[in-house]
C-alpha positions in Angstrom: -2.0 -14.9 -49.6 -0.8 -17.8 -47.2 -3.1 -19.6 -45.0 -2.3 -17.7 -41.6 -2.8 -14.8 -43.0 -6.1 -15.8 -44.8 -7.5 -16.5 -41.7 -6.4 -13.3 -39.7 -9.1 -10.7 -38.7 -8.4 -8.5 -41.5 -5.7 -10.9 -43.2 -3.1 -8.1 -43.9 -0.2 -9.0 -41.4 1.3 -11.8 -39.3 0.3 -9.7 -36.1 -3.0 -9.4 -37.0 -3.1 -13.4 -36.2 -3.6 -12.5 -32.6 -6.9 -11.3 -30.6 -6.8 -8.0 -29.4 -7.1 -7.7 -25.5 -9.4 -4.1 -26.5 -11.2 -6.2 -29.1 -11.9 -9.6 -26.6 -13.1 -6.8 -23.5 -15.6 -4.9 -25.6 -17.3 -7.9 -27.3 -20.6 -8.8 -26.6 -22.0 -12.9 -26.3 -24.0 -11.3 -29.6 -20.6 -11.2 -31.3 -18.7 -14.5 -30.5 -19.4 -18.4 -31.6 -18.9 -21.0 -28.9 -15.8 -23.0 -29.1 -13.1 -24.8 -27.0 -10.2 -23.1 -26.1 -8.0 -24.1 -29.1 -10.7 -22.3 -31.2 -12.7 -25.2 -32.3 -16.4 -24.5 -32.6 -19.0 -26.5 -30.7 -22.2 -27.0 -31.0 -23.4 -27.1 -27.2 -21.2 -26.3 -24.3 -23.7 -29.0 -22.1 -22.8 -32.1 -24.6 -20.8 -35.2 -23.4 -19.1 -38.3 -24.9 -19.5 -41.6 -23.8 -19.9 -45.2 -24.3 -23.3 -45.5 -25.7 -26.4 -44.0 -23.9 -25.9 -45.0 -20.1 -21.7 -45.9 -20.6 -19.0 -44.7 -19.2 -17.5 -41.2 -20.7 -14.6 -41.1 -23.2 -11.4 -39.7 -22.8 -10.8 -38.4 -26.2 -13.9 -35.5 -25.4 -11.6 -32.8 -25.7 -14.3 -30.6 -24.8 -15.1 -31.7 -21.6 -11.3 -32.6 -20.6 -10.8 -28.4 -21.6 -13.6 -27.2 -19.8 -12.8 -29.2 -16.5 -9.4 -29.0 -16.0 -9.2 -25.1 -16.9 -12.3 -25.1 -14.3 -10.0 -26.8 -11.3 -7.5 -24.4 -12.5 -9.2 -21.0 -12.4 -7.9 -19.7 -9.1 -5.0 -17.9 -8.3 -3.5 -17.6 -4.8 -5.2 -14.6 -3.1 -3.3 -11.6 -1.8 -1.6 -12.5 1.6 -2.9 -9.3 2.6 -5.3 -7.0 0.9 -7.3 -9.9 -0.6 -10.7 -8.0 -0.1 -10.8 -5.3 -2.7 -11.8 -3.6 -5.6 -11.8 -0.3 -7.8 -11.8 1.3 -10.6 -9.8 3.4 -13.9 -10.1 6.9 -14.7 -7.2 9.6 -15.1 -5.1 11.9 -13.2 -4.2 15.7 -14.2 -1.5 17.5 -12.8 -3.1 21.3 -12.0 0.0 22.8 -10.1 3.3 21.9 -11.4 5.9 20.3 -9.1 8.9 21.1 -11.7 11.1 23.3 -9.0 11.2 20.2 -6.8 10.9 17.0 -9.0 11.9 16.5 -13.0 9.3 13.7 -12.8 7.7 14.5 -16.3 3.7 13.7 -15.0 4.6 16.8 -12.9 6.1 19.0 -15.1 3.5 21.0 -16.8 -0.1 22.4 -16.2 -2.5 19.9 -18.0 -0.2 16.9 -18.1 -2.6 13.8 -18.2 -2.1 9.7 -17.9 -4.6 7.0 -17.1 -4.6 5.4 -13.7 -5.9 2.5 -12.2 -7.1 2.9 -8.7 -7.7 -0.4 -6.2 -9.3 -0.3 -2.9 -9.2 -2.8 0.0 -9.1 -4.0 3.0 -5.9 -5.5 4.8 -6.6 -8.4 6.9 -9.4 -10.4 5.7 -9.8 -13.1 2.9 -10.9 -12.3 0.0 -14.7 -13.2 0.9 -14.5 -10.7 3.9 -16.6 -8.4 4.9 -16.4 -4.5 3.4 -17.3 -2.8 6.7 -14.3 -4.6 8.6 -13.0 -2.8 11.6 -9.6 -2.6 9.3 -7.3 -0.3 7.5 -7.9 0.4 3.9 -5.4 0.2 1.0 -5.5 2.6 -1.8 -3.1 1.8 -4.4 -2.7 3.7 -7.7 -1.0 2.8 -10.6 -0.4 6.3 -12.7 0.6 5.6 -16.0 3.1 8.2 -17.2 5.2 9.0 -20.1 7.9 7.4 -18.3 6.6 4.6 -17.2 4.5 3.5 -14.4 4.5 4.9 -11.2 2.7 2.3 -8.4 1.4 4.5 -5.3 0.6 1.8 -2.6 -0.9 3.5 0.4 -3.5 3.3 2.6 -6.3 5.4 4.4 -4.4 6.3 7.3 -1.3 8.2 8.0 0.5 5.8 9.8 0.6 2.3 10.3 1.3 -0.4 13.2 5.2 -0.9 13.0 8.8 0.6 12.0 10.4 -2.4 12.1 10.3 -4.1 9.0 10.9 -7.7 9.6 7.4 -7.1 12.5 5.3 -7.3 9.5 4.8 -10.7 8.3 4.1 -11.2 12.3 1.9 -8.8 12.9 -0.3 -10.0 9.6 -0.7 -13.5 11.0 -2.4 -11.9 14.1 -4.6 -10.5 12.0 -5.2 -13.9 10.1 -7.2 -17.2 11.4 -5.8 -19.0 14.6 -4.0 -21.6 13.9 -5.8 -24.3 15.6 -9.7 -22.7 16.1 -9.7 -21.0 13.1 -11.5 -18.5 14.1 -11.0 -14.7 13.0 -10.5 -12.2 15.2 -14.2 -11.6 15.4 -14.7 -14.2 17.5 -11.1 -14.1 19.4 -8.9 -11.3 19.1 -6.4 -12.4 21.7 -3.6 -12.7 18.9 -4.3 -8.6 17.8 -4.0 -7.9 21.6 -0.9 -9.8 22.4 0.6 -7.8 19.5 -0.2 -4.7 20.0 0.6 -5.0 23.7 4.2 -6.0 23.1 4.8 -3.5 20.3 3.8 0.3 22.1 4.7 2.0 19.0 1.6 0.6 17.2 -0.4 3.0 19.6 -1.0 5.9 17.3 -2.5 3.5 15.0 -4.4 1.4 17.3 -6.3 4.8 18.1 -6.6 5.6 14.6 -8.0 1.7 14.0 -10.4 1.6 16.7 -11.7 5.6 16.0 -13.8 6.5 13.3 -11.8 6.2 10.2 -11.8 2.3 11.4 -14.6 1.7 9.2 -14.9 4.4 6.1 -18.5 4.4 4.5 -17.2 2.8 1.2 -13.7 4.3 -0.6 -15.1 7.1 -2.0 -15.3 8.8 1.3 -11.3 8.2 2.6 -8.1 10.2 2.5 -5.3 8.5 1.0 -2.2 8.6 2.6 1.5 7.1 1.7 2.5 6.6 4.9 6.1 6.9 4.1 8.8 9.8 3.2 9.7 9.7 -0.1 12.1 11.4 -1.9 11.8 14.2 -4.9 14.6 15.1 -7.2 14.8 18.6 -9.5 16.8 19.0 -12.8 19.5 20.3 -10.6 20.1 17.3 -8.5 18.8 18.8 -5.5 16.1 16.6 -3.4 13.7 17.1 -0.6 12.2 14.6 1.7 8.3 14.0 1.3 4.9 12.7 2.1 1.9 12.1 -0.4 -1.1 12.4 0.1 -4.4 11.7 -1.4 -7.3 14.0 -0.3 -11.3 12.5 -1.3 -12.9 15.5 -2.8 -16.2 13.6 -1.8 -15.0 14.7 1.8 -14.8 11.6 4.4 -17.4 9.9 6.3 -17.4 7.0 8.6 -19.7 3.8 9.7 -20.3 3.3 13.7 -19.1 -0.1 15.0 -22.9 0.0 15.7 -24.2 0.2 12.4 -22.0 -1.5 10.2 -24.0 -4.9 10.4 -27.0 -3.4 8.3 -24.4 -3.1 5.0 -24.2 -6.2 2.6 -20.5 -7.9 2.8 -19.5 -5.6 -0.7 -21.0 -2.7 0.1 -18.1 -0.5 -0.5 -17.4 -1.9 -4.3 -20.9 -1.5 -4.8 -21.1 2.0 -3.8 -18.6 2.9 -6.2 -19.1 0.7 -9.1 -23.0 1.9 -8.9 -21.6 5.8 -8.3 -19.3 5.3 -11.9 -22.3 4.0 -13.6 -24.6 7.0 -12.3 -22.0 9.6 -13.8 -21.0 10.5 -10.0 -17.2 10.3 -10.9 -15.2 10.4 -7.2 -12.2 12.3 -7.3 -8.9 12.7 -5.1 -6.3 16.2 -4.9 -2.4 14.6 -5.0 -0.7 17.0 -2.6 2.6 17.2 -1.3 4.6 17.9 2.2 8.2 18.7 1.7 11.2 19.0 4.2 14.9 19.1 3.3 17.7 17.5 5.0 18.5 20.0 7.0 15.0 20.2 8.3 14.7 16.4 8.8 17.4 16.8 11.0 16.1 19.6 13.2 12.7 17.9 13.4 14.5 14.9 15.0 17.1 17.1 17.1 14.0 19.4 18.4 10.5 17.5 18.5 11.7 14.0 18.2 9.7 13.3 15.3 11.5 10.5 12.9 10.8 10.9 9.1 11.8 7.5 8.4 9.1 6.3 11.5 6.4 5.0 9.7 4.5 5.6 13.0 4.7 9.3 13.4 3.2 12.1 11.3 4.7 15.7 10.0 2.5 18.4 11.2 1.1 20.2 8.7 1.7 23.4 10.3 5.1 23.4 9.4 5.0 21.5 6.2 2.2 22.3 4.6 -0.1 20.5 2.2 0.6 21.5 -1.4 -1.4 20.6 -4.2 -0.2 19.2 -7.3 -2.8 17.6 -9.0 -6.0 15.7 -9.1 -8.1 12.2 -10.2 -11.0 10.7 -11.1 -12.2 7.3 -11.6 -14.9 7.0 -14.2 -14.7 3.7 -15.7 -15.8 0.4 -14.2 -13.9 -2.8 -15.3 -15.4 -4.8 -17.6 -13.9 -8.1 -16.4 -13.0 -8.0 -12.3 -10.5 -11.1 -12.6 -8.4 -9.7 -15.3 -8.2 -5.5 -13.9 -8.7 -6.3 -10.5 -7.6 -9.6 -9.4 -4.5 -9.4 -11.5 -3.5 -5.8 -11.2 -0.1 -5.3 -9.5 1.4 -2.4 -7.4 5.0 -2.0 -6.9 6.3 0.8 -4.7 9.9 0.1 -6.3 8.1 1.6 -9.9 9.2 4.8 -9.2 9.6 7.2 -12.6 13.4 9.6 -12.9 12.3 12.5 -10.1 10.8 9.7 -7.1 13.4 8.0 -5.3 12.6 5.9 -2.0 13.8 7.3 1.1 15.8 5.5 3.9 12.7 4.2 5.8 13.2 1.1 6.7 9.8 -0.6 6.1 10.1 1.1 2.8 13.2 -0.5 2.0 11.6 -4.0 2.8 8.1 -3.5 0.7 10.6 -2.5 -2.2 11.0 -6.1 -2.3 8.4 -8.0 -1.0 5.7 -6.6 -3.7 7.1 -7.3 -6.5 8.3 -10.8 -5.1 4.5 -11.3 -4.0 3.5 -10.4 -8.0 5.8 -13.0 -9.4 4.8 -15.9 -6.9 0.9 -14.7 -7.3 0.6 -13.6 -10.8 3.4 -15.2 -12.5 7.0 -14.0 -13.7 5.4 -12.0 -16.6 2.7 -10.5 -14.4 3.7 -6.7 -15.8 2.7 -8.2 -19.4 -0.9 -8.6 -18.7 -2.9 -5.7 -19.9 -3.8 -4.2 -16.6 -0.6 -4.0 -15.6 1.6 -2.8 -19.1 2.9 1.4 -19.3 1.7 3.2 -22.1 4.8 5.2 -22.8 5.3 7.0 -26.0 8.6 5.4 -27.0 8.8 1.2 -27.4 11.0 -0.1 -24.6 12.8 -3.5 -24.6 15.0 -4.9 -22.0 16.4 -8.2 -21.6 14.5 -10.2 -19.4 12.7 -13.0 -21.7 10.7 -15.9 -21.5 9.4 -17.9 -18.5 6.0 -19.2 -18.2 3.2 -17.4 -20.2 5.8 -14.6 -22.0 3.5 -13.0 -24.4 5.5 -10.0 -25.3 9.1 -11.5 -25.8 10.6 -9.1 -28.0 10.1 -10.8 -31.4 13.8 -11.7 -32.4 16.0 -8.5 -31.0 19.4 -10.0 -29.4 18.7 -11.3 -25.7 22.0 -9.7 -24.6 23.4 -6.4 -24.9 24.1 -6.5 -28.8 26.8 -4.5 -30.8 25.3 -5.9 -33.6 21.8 -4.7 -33.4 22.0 -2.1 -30.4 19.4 -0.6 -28.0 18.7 2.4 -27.4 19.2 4.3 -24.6 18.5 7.5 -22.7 21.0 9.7 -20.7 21.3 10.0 -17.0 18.6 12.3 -15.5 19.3 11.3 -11.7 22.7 11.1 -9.6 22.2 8.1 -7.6 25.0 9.4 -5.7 24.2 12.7 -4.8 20.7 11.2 -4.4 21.7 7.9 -2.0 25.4 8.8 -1.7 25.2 10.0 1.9 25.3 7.6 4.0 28.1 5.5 6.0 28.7 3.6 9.3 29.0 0.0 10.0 26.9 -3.0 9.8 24.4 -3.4 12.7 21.7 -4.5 14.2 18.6 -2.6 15.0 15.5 -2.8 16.7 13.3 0.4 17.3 12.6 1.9 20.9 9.1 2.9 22.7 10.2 6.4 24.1 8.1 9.5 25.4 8.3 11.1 21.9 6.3 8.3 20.3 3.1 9.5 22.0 3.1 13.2 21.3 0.8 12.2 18.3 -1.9 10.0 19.4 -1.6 12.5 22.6 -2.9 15.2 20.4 -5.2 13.2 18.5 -7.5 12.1 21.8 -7.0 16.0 23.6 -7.2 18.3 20.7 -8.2 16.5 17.8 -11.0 14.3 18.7 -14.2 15.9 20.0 -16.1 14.0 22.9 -18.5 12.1 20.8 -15.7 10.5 19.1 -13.7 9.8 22.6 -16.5 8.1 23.2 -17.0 6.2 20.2 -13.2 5.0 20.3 -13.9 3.6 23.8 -16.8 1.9 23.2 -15.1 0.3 20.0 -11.3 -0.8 22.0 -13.8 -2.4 24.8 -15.9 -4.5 22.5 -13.2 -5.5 20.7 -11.7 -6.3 24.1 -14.2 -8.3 24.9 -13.4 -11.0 22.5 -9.7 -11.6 24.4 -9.5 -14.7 26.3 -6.3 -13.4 28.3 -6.7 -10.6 30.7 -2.5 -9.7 30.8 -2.7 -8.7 27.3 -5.4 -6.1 28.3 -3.5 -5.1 31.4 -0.4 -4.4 29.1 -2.4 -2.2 26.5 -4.6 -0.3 29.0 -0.8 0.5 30.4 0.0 1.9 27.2 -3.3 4.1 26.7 -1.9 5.4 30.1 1.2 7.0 28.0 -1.2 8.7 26.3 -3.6 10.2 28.4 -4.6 8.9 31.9 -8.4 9.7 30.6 -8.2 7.4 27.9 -6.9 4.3 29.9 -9.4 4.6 32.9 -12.4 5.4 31.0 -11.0 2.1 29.0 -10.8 0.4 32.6 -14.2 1.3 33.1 -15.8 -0.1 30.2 -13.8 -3.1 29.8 -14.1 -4.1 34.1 -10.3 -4.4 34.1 -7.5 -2.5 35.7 -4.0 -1.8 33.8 -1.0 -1.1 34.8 0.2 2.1 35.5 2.1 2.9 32.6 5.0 0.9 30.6 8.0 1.9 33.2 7.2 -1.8 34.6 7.3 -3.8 31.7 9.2 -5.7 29.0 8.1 -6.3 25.4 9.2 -9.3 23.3 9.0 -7.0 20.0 10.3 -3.7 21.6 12.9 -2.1 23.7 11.6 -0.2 26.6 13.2 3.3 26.5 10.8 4.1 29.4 11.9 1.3 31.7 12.8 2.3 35.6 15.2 -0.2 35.6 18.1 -1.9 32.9 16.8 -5.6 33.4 13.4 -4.4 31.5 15.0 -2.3 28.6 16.1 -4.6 26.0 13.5 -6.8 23.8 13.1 -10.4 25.0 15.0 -10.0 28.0 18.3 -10.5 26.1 21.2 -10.0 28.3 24.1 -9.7 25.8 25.9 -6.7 25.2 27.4 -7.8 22.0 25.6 -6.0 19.0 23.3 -4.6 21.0 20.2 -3.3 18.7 19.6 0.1 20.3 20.4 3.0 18.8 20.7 6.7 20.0 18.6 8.0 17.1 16.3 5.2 16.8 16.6 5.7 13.6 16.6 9.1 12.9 18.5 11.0 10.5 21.1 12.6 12.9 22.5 16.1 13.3 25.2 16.2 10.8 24.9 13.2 8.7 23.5 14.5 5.4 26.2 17.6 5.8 27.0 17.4 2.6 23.8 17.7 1.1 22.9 21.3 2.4 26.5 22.8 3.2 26.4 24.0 -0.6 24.4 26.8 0.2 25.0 29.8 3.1 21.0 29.3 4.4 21.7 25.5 4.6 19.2 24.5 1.9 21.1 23.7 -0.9 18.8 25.6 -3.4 16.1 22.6 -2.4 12.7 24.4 -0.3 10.1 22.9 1.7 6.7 23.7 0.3 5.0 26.7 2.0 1.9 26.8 0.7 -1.2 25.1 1.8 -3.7 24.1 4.6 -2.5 23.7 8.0 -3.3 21.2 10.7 -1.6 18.8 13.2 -0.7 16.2 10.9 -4.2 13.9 11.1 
């Protein structure tokens, strides 16, 4: 027996030479010896080396070199946004097969299982934040299927503060620190307000914000919602638009601006690591609303509602909620660094069956999270444990090395070999009937506040919303108000309330000792054209007066009347063999 192996755990095999991640995360102190990192055994993790007994300390301690300088290096840089977070692992089950819409294979059966891992947090804070922050809440889940992972990064609201993709790294920096007081919006919110008071379209979820799924009592009590329209394929090529979402089976339950200062700073990750350890496993239903082309186009055409806007909603009385599966988390981490800190979500891993959709913000996260990973993590973040598929079948690719590559595919050609050749799958997904139907020119856009952007939050304050809650959502905008040190900016937003419901804005007036303007007809946004302007001068974004590439578009986006002909023409009913889901709870979209 050589020496390497001699001195492996079980000395039978060169890969035995290397800790198991499993067997390093379930030992106990009981079952290790001290020693540096290298291995070497030492007798007292306190002990020094020095120059007799009062000199000056030697360089050559290699313990105490190893221990410091892995100490100034045990940081990583925090998440830019959704630094504050936490979460859990437990498994998802598929109870209603999705196989007539999507050939994903997690949906294709009753019973189909895979592990998950679930992470919670908050948006705009540091990582040392507060849990009951007046803030969105992300909910990402990594499902790990048979055919690789799938990364669902959503959050706990339906829609989110922009359709314009290149707003966001803006808009994130008015929720950050100013740049010269450092002080968080807690103390001065003036950058939120000048935001959202130059982008109107942020409205539906500014109302959802500031009403009472602003502050969920921990994550176990939230919806989940991906905010944006996916797409699902079938076995036949056919796809339908959709939207996920991600229903607590706890129910939901909020926290009052009011109350939220009697919870410790990590409430909500202790709620739910102390609920795991109790045996109170939360849950979530996956369920699905479906539209096809056809009907995507019609929803623009008739009710102006944009399923690439990441600001509206599709009611729920036309395309119902249909259930397709369920999860639960039951297992805490063991270690928070290496399954929380270092987990990754990537809305670009996407199994055969779940293609992105034209949404623009969409298109841009695609990107930005994995580039985020790799500058964050490290190249090889999807090597760590946390963050590996479990697929049945060994896959390889040809991406190798950089700094720490752990799994570098042993000595298998770094090219595409005809010597020692990979294997590969066939086709399951036509890109081109998928994608294929688009075409125009290049151009620039830049979305437009028009009347059809607040039929929404219009139905949220008058039908949705009882009066306790009208009340609550005032009392929250006007405090938060309160901590703006320029009155325009609350002129501007009151102006937009007005779009929504005269009530809202004057009972806002009221409370805040300010009047608005009488709706946006008068103004001009820097981030926004003005669709509602009364005059020309006022329309366009920043005042720009050039009519050369002008960024406003008819459709605002929209899929148009026409466009995606080719996808439903196949079939006399317009359809295309692909159906909307019919089957399901019905409500306005909230």
């Amino acid at each position: 027996m050589t020496s390497y192996q001699q001195h492996a755990p079980d000395g039978k095999k060169n890969g035995d030479l290397f800790r198991a991640y499993n067997d390093d995360r379930d030992a106990t102190s009981q079952d290790t010896l001290y020693a540096t990192s290298n291995g070497v055994p030492m007798p007292h993790p306190y002990e020094v080396q020095r120059v007799g007994e009062n000199g000056p300390l030697l360089l050559q301690d290699f313990h105490l070199v190893d221990l410091l300088s892995h100490f100034d290096r045990e940081r990583i840089p925090e998440r830019v946004v959704h630094a504050k977070g936490g979460g859990a692992h437990g498994y998802y089950e598929t109870t209603d097969p999705l196989d007539d819409i999507c050939l994903a294979d997690i949906f294709s059966e009753k019973g189909k299982k895979c592990p998950i891992t679930v992470r919670f947090s908050t948006v705009g804070g540091e990582s040392g934040s507060h849990d009951c922050a007046r803030d969105p809440r992300g909910f990402s889940v990594k499902f790990r299927t048979d055919e690789g992972n799938w990364d669902m990064v959503a959050n706990n609201t339906p829609v989110f503060f922009l359709r314009d993709p290149a707003k966001f790294p803006h808009f994130i920096h008015t929720q950050k620190r100013h740049p010269a007081t450092h002080l968080s919006g807690a103390d001065d919110s003036t950058m939120f307000w000048d935001y959202l008071s130059q982008n109107p379209e942020s409205i539906h979820q500014v109302m959802v914000l500031m009403g009472d799924r602003g502050i969920p009592d921990g994550w176990r009590f939230m919806h989940g919602y991906a905010g944006h329209t996916m797409k699902l394929v079938n076995k036949k090529g056919e796809w339908v638009y959709c939207q996920i979402h991600m229903k607590s089976k706890q129910g939901t339950k909020f926290i009052t601006q009011e109350d939220s200062a009697n919870y410790s700073p990590d409430y909500a990750q202790k709620d739910l690591f102390e609920a795991i350890e109790r045996g109170e496993y939360p849950g979530w239903d996956l369920k699905v609303q479906t539209m096809t082309a056809m009907e995507a186009e019609d929803l623009w055409e008739k009710e102006k509602i944009n399923v690439f806007d990441l600001t509206h909603v599709w009611p729920q009385g036309k395309f119902p909620l249909r259930k397709v599966g369920e999860f639960f988390l039951n297992e805490n981490c063991k270690n928070y660094f290496a399954e929380m800190e270092q987990v990754t979500f990537n809305p670009s891993h996407m199994p055969p069956g779940i293609e992105p959709s034209a949404d623009p913000v969409l298109q841009s996260r695609l990107f930005s999270y994995p580039d985020t990973h790799r500058h964050r993590v490290g190249a090889n973040y999807q090597q760590l444990p946390v963050n590996q598929s479990r697929t049945p079948y060994r896959f390889a690719n040809f991406q190798r090395d950089g700094s720490m590559a752990f799994y570098n595919q042993g000595s298998r050609p770094n090219y595409l070999s005809s010597i020692e050749p990979i294997q590969f799958r066939q086709r399951t997904v036509d890109l081109g009937k998928t994608h294929g139907h688009f075409a125009g020119e290049a151009i620039t856009f830049l979305s437009e506040i028009r009347p059809e952007d607040f039929n929404a939050p219009r139905a949220l304050w008058e039908r949705v919303w009882d009066e306790p809650a009208r009340e609550r959502f005032v009392s929250n905008v006007a405090g938060h108000m309160s901590k703006c040190t320029v009155e325009e900016m609350i002129k501007r937003e009151i102006a937009i309330f007005r779009e929504v419901s005269d009530d809202m804005a004057t009972r806002v007036e009221k409370a805040t000792g300010i009047k608005g303007y009488d709706g946006i007809s008068g103004l001009r946004f820097n981030g926004t054209h003005n669709g509602m302007a009364k005059s020309e001068d006022l329309r366009v974004a920043n005042g720009m007066k050039s009519k050369v590439g002008l960024s406003v578009t008819d459709n605002n986006g929209a899929p148009r009347k026409g466009t995606q002909k080719e996808h439903y023409a196949t079939d006399s009913d317009g359809s295309n063999g692909a159906k909307s889901s019919s089957n399901g709870t019905q409500s306005n979209g909230h």
